[in-house]
N, C-alpha and C positions, 0 to 999 in steps of 0.2 A: 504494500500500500504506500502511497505518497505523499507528502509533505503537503502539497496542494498541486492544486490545477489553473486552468485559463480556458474556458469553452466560450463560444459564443450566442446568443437567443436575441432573438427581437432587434439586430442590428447592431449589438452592445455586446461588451465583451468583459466577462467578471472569473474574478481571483477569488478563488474560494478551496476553501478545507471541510473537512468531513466534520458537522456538527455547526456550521456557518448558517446562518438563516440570513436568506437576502430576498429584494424584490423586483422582478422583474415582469415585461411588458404581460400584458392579459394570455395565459395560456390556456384553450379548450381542456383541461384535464383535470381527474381529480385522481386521489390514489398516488403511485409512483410514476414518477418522470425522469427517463434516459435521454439525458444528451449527449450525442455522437460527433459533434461538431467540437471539439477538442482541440485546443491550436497549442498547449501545454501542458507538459505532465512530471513535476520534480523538474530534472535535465534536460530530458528528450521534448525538443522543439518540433512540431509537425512543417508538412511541408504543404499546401497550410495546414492539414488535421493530420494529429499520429494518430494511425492505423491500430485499429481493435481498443481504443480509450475511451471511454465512457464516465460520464458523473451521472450518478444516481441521487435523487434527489425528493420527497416527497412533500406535495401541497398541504400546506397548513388552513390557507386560507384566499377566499377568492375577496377580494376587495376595492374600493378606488381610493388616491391615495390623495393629498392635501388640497386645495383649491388654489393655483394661480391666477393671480388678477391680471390679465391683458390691458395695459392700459393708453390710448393715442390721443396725440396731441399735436399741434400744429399752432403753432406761438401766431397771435393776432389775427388767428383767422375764425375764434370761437366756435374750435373743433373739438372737441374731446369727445370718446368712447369709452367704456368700460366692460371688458368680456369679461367672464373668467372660464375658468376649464379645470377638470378631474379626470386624471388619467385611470385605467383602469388597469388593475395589478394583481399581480399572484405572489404570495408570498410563500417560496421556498426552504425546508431545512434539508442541506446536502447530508446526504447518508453513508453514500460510499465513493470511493474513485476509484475506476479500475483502470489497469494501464493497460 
């Protein structure tokens, strides 16, 4: 087993260890989650993915995560706008890394 890894999901690329809980974009799934897209693993560097590595990883929780305020402006033109937005999130705890 490995010190940690480097896989990629949702365009984004995360360093994590067995026992890490992190969150990442909205994923269909509940139960365990394999990611095969592996770009590190301890030493071995893929070329881009090392071959048969896998993080294993199980959903904790399907959720959306803070609210950002969008906000526009256009100085003396009495423009202003106010969005906001809530991304939608899956909150993982990494289980295993296999290399």
């Amino acid at each position: 087993m490995s010190d940690y890894a480097i896989f990629q999901t949702g365009g984004k690329q995360y360093r994590v260890q067995a026992g890490d809980i992190i969150k990442v974009e909205k994923l269909d799934a509940t139960g365990n989650v394999e990611f095969d897209q592996v770009l590190m693993v301890g030493d071995k560097v893929g070329t881009p993915f090392v071959d048969g590595a896998k993080v294993v990883a199980e959903v904790i929780e399907q959720k959306r995560a803070d609210k950002i305020l969008v906000f526009k402006k256009k100085r003396r033109q009495n423009y202003r706008r106010t969005a906001g937005h809530r991304q939608f999130i899956t909150v993982l705890k990494i289980t295993a890394i296999k290399a």
